[in-house]
C-alpha distance (Angstrom), angle and dihedral (degrees) to the residues before:
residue distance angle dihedral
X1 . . .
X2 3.66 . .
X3 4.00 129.0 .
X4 4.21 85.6 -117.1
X5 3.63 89.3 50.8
X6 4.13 102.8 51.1
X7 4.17 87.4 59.8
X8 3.77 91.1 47.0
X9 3.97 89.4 58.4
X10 2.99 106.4 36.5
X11 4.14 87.4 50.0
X12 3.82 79.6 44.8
X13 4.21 96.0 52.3
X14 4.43 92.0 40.3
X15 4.23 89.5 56.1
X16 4.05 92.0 43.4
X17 4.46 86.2 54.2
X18 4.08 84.4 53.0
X19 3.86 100.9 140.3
X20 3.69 90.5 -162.2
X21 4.03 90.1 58.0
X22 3.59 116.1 77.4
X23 3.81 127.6 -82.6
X24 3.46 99.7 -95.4
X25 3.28 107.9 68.0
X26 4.16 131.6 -169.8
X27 4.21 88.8 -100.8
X28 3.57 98.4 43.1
X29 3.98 93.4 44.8
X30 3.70 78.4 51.1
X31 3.80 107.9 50.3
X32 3.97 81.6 41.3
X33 3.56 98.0 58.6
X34 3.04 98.3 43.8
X35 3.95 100.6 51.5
X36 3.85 90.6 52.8
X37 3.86 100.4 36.8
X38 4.04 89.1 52.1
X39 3.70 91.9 41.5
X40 4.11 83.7 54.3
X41 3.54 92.1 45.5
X42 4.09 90.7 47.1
X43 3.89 105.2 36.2
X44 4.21 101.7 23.2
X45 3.70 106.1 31.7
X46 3.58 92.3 30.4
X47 3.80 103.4 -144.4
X48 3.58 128.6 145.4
X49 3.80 128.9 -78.2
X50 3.94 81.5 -114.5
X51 4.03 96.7 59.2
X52 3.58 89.6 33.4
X53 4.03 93.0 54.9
X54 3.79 88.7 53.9
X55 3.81 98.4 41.0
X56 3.92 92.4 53.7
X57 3.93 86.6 44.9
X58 3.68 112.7 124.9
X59 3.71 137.2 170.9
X60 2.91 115.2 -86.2
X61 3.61 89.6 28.5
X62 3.98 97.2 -149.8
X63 3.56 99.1 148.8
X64 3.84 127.6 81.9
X65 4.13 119.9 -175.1
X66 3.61 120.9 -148.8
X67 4.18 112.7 -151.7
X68 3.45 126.4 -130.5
X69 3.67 104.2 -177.2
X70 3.32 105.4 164.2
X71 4.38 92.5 61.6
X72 4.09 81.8 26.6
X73 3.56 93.0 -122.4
X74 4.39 135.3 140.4
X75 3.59 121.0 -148.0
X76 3.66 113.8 -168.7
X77 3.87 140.6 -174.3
X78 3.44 136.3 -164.3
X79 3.56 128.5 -162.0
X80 3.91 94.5 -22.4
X81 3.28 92.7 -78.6
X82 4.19 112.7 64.7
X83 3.40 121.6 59.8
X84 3.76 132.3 -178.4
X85 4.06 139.1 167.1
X86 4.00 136.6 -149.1
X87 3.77 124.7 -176.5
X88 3.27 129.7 176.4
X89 4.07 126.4 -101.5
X90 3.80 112.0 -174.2
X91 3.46 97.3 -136.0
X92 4.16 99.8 47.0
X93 3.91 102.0 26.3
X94 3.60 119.9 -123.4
X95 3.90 110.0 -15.4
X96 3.90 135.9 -179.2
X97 3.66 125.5 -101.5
C-alpha cells in the first residue's frame, strides 16, 4: 500500500461511521452484499469458488468472504471493521443472519 493511499482510507472508513448518515452505510452494504451474493453464487448457483470470486468482485474490492462449506455458510469483512454472514436455507436461498 502506498503512503497516498493509507490517508485516502482511512478518510474513506471515518465518513462511512457518520452517525448522522443513515444506518446503512457504504462498508456495511458492502460486507453484506457480498456475504449473501457469494453464498448465492456458492450454495444456489453452484459455481466454483473461482467464478464466484470474480462475480462478487467489485470496485473497490473491500470485502473478503471466508467459506464454510461444510455448514454452507460465508462470512465476510470489510475494511476490518464490518462484518456480515449468509448461509444457505433450502427453502429461501442464501439468507442473512
Amino acid at each position: 500500500m502506498t503512503r497516498r493511499a493509507l490517508p485516502v482510507l482511512a478518510a474513506l472508513a471515518l465518513a462511512a461511521c457518520n452517525a448522522d448518515a443513515y444506518d446503512n452505510n457504504d462498508a456495511e452494504l458492502a460486507v453484506r452484499q457480498k456475504a449473501k451474493e457469494m453464498c448465492s453464487c456458492l450454495f444456489v448457483m453452484e459455481l466454483t469458488e473461482q467464478e464466484c470470486a470474480a462475480w462478487t468482485r467489485v470496485s473497490p474490492n473491500v470485502a473478503k468472504a471466508t467459506i464454510d462449506r461444510k455448514n454452507q455458510r460465508v462470512h465476510a469483512v470489510a475494511l476490518g471493521f464490518w462484518a456480515a454472514d449468509a448461509r444457505f436455507d433450502g427453502r429461501h436461498g442464501c439468507v442473512h443472519d
